[in-house]
Backbone bond lengths (Angstrom), bond angles and torsions (degrees), N, CA, C in turn:
res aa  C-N    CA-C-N  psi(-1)  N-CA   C-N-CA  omega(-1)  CA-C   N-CA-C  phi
1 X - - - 1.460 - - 1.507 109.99 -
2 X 1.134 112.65 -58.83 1.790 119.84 173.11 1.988 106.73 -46.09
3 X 1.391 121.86 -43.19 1.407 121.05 178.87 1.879 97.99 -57.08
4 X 1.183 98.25 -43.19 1.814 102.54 -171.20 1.168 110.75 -56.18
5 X 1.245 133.70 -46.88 1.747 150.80 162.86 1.118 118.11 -33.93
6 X 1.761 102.48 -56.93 1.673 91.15 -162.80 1.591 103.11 -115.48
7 X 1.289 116.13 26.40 1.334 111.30 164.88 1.941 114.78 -79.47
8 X 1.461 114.80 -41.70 1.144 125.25 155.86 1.737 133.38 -33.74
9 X 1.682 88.25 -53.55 1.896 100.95 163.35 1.418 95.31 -67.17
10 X 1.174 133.70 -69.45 1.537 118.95 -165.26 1.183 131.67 -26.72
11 X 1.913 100.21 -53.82 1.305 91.09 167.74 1.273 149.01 -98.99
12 X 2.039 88.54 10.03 1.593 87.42 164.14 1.569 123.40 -72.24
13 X 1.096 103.67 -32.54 2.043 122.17 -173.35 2.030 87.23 -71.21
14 X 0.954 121.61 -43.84 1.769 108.84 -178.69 1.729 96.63 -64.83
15 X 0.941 128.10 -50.96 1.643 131.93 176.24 1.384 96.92 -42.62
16 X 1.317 121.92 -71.85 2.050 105.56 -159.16 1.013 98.84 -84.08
17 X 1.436 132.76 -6.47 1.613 122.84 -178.41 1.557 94.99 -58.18
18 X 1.790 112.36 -60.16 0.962 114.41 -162.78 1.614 117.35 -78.30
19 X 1.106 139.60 -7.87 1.245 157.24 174.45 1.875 94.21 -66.27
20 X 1.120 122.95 -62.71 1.164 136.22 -132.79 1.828 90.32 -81.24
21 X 1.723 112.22 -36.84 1.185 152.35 -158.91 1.498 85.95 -72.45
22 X 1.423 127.44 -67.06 1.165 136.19 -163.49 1.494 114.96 -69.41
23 X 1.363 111.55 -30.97 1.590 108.08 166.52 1.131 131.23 -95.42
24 X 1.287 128.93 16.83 1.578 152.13 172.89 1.718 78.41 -96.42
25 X 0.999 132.64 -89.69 1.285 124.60 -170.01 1.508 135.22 -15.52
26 X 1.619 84.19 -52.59 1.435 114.63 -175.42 1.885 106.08 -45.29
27 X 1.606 78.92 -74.42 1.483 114.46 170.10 2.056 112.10 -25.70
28 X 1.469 113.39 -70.15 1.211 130.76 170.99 2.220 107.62 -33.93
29 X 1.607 103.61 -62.05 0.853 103.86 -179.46 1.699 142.66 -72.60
30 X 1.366 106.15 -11.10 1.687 116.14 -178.90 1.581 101.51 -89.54
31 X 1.563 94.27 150.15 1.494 96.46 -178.61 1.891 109.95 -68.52
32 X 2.002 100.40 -177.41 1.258 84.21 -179.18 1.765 95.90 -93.48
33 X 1.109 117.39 28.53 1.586 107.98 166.39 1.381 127.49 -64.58
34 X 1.449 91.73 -53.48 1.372 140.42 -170.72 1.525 105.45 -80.69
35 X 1.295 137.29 2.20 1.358 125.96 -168.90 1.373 110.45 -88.95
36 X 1.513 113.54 -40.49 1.275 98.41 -174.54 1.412 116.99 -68.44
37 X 1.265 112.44 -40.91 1.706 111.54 172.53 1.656 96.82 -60.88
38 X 0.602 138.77 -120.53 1.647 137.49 162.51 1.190 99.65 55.93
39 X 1.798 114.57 -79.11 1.382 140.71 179.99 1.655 102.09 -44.47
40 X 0.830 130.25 -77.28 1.486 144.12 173.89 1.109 122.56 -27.80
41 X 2.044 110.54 -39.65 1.012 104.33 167.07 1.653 139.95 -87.49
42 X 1.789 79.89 -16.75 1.732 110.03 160.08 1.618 118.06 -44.84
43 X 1.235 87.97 -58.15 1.463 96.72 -177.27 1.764 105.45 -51.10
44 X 1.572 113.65 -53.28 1.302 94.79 -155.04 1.649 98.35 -77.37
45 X 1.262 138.53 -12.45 1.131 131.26 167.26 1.718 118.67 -77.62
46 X 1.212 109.38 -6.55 1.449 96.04 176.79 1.590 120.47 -110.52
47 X 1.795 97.74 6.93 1.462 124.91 145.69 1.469 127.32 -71.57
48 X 1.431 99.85 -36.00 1.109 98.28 176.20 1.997 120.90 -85.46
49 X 1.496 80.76 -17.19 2.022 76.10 -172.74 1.573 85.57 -97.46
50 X 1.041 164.48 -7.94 1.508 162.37 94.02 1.766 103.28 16.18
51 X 1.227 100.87 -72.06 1.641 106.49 -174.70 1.636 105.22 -57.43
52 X 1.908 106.32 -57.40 1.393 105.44 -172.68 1.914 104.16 -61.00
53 X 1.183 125.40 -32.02 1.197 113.78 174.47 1.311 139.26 -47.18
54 X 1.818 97.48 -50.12 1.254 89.76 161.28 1.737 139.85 -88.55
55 X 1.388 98.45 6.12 1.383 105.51 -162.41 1.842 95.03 -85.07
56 X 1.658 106.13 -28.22 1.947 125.43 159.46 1.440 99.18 -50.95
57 X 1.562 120.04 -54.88 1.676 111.63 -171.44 1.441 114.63 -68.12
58 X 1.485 123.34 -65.46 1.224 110.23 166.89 1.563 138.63 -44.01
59 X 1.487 102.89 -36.38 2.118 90.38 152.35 1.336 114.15 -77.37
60 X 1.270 139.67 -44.34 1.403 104.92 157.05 1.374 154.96 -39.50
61 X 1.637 87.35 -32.51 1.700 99.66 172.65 1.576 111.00 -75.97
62 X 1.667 109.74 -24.56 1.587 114.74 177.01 1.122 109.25 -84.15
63 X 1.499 137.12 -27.14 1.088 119.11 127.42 1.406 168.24 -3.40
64 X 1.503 98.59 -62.36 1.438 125.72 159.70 1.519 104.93 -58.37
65 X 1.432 109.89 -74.08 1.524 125.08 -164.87 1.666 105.31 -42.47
66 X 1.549 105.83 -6.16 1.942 80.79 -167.68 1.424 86.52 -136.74
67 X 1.371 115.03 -1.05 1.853 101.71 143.79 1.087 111.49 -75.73
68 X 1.340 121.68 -40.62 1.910 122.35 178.90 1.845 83.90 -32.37
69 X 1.524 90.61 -83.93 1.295 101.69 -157.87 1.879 128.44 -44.40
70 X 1.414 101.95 -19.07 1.473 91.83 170.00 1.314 99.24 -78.72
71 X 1.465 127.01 -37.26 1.697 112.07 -173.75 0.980 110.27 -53.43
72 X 1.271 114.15 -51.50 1.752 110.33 -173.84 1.495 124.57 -42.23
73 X 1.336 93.36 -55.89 2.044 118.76 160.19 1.296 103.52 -27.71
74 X 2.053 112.18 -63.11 1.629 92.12 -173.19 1.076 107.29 -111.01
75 X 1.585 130.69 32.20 1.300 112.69 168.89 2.062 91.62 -94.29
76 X 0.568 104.78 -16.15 1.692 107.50 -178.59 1.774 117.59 -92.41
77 X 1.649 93.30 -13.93 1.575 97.38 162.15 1.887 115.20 -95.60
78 X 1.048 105.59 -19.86 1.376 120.89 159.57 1.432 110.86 -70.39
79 X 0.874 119.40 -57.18 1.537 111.19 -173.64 1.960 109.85 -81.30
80 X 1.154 108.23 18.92 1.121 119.57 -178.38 2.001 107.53 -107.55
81 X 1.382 96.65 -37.17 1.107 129.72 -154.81 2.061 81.37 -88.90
82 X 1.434 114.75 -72.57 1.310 111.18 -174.57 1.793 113.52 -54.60
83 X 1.444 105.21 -25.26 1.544 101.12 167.84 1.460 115.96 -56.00
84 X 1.313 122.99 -56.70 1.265 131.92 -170.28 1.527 100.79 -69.79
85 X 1.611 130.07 -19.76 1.210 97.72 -177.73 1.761 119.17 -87.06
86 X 1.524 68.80 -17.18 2.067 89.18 178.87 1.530 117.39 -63.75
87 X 1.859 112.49 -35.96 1.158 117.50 154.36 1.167 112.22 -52.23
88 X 1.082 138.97 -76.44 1.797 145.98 -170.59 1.291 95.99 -43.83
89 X 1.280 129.48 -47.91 1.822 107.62 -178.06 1.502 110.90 -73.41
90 X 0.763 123.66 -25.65 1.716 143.13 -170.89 1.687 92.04 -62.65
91 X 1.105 99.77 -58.23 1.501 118.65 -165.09 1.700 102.74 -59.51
92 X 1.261 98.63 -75.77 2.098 109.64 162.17 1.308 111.68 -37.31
93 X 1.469 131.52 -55.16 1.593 121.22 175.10 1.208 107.49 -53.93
94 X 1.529 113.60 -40.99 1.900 96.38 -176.44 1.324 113.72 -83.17
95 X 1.626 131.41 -22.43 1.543 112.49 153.11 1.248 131.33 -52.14
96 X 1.722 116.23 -30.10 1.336 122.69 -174.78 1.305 104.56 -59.80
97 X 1.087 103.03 -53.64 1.656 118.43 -171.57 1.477 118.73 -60.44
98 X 1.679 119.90 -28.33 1.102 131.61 -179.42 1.388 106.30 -78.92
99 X 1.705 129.07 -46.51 1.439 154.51 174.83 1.794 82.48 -49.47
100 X 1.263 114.35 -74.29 1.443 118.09 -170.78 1.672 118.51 -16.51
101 X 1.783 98.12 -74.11 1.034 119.73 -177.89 1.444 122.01 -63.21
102 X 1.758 115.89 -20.16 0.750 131.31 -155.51 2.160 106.97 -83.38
103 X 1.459 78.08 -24.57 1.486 111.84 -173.05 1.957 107.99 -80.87
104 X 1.232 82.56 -44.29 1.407 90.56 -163.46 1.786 103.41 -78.21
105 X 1.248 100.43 -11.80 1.920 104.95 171.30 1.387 100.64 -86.12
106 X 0.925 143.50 -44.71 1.425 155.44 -159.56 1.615 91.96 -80.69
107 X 1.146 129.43 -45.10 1.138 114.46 -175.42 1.530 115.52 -89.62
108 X 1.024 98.15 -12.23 1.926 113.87 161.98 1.367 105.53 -64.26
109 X 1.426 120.32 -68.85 1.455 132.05 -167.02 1.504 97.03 -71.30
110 X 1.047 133.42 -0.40 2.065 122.44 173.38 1.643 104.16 -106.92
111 X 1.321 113.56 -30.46 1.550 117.60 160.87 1.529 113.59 -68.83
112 X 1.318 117.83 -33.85 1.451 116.03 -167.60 2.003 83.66 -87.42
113 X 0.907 138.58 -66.74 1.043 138.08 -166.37 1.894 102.76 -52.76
114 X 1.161 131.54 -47.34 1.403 133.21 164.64 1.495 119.73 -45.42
115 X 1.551 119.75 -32.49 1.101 142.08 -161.88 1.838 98.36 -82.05
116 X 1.571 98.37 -47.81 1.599 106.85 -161.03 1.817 106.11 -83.02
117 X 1.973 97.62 -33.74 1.413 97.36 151.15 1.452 156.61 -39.60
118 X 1.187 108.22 -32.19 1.256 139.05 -162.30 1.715 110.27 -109.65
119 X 1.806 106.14 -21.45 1.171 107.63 -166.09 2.229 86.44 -105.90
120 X 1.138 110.08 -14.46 1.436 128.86 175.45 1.702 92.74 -64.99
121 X 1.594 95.93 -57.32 1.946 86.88 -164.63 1.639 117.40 -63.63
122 X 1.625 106.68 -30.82 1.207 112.95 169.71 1.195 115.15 -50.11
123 X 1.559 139.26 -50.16 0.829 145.20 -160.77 1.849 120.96 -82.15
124 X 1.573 77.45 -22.26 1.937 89.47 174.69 1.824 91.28 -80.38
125 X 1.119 112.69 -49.66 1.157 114.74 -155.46 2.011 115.85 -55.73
126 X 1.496 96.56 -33.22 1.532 122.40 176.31 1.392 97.77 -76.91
127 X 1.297 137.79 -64.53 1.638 127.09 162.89 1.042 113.30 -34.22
128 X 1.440 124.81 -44.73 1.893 115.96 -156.59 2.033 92.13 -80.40
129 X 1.455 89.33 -25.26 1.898 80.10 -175.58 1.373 101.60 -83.76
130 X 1.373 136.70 -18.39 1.029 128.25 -136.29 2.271 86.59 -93.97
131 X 1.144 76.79 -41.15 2.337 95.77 179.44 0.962 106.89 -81.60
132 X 1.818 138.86 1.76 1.294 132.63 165.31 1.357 95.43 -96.99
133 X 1.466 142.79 -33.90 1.053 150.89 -151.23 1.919 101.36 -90.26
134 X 1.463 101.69 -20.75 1.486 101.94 -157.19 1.543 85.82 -106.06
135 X 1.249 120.68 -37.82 1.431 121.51 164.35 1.799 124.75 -52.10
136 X 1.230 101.67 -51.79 1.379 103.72 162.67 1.244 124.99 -64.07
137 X 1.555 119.91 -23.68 1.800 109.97 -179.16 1.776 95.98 -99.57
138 X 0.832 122.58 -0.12 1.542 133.92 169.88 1.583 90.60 -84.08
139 X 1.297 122.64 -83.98 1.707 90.13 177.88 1.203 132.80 -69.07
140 X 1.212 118.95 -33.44 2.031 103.79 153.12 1.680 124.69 -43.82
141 X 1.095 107.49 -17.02 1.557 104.69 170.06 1.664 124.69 -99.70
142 X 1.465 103.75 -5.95 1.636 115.80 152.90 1.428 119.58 -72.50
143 X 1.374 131.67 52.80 1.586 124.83 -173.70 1.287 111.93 -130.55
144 X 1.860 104.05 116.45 1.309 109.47 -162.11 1.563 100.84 -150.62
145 X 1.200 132.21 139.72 1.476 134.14 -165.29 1.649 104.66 -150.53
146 X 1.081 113.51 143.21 1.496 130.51 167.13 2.069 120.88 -152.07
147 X 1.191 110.37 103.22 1.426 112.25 -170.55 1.585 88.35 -122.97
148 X 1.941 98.47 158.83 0.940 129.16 158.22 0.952 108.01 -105.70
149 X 1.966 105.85 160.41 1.564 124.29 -177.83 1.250 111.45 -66.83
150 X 1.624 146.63 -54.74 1.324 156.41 -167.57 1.272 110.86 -98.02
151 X 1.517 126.65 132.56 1.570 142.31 -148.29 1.951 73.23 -86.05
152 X 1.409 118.02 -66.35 1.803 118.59 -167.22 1.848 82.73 -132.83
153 X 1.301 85.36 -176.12 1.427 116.66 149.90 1.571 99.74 76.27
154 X 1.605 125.27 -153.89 1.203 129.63 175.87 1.116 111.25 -147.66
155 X 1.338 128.59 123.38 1.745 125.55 -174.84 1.695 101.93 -143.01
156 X 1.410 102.33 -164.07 2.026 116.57 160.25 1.552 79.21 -148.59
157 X 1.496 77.86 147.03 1.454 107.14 162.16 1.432 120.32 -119.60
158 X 1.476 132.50 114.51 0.994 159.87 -157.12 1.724 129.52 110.77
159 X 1.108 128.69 -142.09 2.027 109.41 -32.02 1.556 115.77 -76.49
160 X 1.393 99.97 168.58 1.521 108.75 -163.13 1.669 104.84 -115.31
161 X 0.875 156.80 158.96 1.614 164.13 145.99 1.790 101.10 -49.59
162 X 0.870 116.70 -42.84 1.643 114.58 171.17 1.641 126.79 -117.30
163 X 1.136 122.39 -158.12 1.128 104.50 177.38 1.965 102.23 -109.89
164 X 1.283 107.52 155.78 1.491 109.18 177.09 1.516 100.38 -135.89
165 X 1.678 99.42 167.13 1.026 101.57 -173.96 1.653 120.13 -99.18
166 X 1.258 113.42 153.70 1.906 97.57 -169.84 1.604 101.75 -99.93
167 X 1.042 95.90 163.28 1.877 113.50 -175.07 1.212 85.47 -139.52
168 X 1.441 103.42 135.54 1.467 142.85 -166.41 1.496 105.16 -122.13
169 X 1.101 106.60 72.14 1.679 122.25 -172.98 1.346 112.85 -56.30
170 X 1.625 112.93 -54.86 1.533 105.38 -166.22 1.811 108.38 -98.90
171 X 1.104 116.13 111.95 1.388 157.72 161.99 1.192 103.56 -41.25
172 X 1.877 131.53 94.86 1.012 146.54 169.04 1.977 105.59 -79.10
173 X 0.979 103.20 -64.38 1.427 119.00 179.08 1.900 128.06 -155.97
174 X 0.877 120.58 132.39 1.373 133.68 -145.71 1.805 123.99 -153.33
175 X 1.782 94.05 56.94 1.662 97.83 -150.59 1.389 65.84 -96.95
176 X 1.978 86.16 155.83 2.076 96.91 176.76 1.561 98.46 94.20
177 X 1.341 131.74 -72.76 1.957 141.23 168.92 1.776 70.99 100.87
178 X 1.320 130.40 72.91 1.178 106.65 142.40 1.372 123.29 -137.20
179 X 1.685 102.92 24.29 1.474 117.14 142.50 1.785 133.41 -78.91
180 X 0.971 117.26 81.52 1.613 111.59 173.94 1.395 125.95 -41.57
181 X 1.387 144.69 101.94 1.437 144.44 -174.55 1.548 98.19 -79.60
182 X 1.151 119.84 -12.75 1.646 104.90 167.97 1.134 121.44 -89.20
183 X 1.468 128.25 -31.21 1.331 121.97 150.76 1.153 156.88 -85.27
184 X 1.731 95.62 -8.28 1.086 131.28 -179.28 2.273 117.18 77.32
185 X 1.828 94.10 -1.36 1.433 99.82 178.27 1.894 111.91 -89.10
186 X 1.574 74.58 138.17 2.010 86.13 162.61 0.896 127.09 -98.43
187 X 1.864 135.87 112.41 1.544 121.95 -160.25 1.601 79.86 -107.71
188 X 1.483 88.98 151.98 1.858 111.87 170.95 1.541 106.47 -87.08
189 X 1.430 92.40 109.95 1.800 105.19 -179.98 1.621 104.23 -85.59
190 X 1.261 117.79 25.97 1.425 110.74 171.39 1.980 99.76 -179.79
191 X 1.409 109.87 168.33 1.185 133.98 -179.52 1.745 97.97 -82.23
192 X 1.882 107.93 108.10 1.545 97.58 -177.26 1.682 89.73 -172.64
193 X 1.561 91.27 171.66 1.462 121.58 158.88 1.706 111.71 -73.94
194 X 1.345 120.83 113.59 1.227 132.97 146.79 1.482 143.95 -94.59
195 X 1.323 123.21 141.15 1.452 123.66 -176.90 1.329 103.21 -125.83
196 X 1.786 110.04 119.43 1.781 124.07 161.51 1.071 106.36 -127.95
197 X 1.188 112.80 128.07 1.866 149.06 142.89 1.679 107.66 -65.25
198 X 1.393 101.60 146.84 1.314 116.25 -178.15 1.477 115.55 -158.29
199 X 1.375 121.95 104.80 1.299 140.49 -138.00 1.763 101.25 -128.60
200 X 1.621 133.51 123.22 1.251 117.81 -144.10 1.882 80.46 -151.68
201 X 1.426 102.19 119.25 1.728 88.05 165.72 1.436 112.04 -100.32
202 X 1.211 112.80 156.28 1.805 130.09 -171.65 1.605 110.72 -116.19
203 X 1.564 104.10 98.42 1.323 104.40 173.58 1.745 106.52 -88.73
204 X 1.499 109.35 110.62 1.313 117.46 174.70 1.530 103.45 -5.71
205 X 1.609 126.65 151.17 1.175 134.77 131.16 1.361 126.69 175.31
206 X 1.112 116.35 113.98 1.466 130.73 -168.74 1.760 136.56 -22.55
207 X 1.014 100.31 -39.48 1.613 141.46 165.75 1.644 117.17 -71.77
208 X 1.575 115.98 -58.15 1.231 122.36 -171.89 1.568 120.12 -126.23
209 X 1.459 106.21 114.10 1.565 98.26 -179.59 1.845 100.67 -79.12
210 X 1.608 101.51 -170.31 1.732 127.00 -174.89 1.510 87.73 -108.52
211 X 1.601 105.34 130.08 1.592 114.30 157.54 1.410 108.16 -159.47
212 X 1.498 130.80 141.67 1.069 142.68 -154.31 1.552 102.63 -147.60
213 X 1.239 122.58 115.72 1.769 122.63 168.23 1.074 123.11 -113.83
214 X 1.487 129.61 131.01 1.476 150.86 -156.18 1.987 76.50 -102.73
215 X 1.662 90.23 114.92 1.908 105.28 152.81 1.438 133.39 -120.76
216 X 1.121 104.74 121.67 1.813 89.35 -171.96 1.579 95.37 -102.08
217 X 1.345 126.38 129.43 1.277 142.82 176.75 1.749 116.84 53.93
218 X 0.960 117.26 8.75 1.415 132.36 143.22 1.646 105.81 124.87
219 X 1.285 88.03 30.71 1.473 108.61 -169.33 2.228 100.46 -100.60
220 X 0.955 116.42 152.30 1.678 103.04 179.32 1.526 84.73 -109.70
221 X 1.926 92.86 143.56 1.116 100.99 168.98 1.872 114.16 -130.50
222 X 0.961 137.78 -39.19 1.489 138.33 170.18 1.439 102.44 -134.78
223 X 1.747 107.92 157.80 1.547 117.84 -176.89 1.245 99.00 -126.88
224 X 1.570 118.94 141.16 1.581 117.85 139.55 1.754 117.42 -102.27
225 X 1.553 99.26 146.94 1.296 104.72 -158.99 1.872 108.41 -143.72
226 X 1.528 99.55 119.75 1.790 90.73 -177.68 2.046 84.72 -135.23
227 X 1.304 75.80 147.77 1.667 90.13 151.81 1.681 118.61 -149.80
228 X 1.045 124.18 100.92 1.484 109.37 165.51 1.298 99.10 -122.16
229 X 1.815 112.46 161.25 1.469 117.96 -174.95 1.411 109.64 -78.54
230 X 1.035 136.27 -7.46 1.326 147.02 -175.78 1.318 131.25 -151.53
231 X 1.350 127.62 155.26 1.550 131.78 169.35 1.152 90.43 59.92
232 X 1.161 117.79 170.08 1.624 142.34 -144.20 1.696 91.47 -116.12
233 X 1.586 99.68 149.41 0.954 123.63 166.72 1.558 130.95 -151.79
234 X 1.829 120.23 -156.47 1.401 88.95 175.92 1.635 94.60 178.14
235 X 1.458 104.60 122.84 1.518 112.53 172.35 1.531 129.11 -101.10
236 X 1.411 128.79 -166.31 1.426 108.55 -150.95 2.017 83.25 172.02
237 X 1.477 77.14 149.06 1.906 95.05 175.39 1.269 91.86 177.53
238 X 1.478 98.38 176.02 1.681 104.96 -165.07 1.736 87.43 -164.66
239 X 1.584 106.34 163.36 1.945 112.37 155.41 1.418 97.88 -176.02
240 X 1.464 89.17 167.38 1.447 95.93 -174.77 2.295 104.18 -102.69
241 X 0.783 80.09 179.82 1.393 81.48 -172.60 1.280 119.17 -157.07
242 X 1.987 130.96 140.69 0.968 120.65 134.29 1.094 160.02 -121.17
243 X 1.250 103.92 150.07 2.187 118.08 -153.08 1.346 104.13 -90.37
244 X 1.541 116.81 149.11 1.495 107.59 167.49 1.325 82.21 -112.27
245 X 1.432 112.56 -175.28 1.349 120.44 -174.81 1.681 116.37 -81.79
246 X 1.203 118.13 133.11 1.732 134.60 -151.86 1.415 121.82 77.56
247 X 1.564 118.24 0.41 1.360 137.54 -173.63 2.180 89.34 -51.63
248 X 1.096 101.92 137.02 1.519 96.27 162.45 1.637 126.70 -138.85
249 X 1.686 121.31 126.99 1.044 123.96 -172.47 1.204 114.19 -108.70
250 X 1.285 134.94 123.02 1.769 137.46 151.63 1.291 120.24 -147.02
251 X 1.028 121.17 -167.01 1.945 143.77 -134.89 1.387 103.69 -110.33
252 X 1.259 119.20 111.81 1.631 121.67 156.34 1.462 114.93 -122.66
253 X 1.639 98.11 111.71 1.508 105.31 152.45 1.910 141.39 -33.88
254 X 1.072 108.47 84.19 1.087 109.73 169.83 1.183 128.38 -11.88
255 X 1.954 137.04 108.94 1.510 128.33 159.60 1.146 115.52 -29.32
256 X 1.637 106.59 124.38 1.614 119.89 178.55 1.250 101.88 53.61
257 X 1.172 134.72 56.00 1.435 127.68 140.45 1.356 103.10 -124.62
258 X 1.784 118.44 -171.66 1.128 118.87 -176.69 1.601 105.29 -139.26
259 X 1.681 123.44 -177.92 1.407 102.57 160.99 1.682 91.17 -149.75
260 X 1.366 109.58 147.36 1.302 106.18 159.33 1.701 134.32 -114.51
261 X 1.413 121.89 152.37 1.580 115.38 178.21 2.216 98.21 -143.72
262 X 1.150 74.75 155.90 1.727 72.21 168.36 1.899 86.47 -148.62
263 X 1.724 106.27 -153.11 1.398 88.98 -166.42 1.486 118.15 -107.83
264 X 1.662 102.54 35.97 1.444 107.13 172.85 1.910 103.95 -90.81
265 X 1.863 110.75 -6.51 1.609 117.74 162.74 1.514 99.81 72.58
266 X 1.457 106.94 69.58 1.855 115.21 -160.09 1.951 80.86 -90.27
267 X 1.667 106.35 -33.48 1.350 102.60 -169.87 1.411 124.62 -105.05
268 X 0.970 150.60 101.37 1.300 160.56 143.73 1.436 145.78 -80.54
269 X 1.509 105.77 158.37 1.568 104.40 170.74 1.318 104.15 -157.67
270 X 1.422 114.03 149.22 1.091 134.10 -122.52 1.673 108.65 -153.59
271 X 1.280 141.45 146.66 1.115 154.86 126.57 1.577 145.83 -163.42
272 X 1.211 137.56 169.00 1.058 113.36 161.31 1.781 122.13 -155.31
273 X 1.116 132.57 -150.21 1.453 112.15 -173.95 1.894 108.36 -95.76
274 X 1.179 127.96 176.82 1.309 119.37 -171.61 1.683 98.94 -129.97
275 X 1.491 96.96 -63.61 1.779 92.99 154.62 1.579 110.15 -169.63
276 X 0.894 137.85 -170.35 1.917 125.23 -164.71 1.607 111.64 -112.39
277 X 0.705 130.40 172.56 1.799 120.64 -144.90 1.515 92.89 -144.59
């Protein structure tokens, strides 16, 4: 804008420089015959480039005045123009900032929600163990067994020089399976109160009484015991007991005794759980 200004002065001041230039010359060269007419005529020409001079300055200066004035026009449409852009960034920083924050809740609330997730699965996960756990001691607390001595038929078994152990072949009931019919042992599938019966028939005989011993871990714990010399008879005992878990209880025949069953099941053994400890 300032180059636009003073290119106009420039060339008005190069104009009278040289105007002014040209009549010193003038002047230098006419005789002195000739001066006063000369002079006279100087004069009226340096009235006249006087007049044309300024009539050059004032359109320049009208000139000037309405370049002023378009600058002004666009320096005020520019600065109209930089307002609005300053608004528009103004405006974008506070979306950014809103987007920002907007972000930074959202990423709060997906951590807080991940957080409550995770503390959800725990909690399924402690339920799902907690109803497998209650399911399993719900069937560990179904355990109940009753076998007879003889698979069929009717026999005695004994007597022996030592004591042996009896197997209770035929399988009355056996909820839980933690009576073995091949060995005739009951292992404790859990920490509890137990109850066994022990039921022994006595075929008369003079020589050999009926005796049967309940052992828990190879330890003796109760006996049934008959002797008569004749005709049949039949003894019986029972206790309660407690098992830790693998604890094991079964039946040994008494040295030199005998026992009998046929398939009315005179002999048995028996137990089952009472409740878990």
């Amino acid at each position: 804008m300032e180059m636009t200004l003073c290119f106009p002065l420039l060339l008005l001041i190069c104009s009278l420089s040289t105007a002014q230039h040209q009549t010193e010359s003038d002047n230098e060269m006419i005789p002195r015959g000739k001066q006063a007419e000369s002079q006279g005529r100087e004069a009226t020409n340096v009235s006249d480039r006087q007049q044309t001079c300024t009539q050059d300055i004032h359109a320049v200066l009208r000139e000037m005045s309405a370049l002023l004035a378009e600058q002004r026009v666009e320096m005020r449409h520019l600065q109209r123009e930089n307002e609005a852009l300053l608004k528009e960034l103004e405006l974008q920083k506070t979306e950014v900032e809103r987007l920002k924050t907007e972000s930074e809740r959202q990423k709060t609330e997906l951590q807080a929600q991940a957080a409550e997730l995770i503390t959800v699965k725990a909690r399924s996960n402690v339920t799902e163990h907690q109803v497998e756990a209650l399911m399993t001691d719900g069937e560990v607390k179904r355990v109940a067994f009753s076998a007879s001595l003889l698979a069929s038929g009717e026999g005695t078994v004994g007597p022996f020089n030592t004591d042996i152990s009896l197997v209770f072949r035929y399988v009355l009931t056996n909820i839980g399976n933690a009576y073995n019919p091949n060995t005739g042992f009951f292992t404790a599938p859990v920490r509890g109160a137990y109850h066994f019966e022990l039921h022994i028939g006595a075929d008369g005989h003079a020589s050999h009484a009926s005796g049967a011993v309940l052992y828990k871990n190879g330890g003796r714990v109760i006996i049934a015991y008959e002797h008569q010399p004749s005709h049949f008879g039949k003894s019986s005992n029972g206790a309660t007991l407690l098992l830790e878990v693998g604890d094991v209880v079964h039946l040994r025949l008494w040295a030199n005794r005998r026992i009998f069953d046929n398939e009315n099941h005179h002999s048995t053994f028996s137990g089952h759980l009472l409740f878990t400890m």
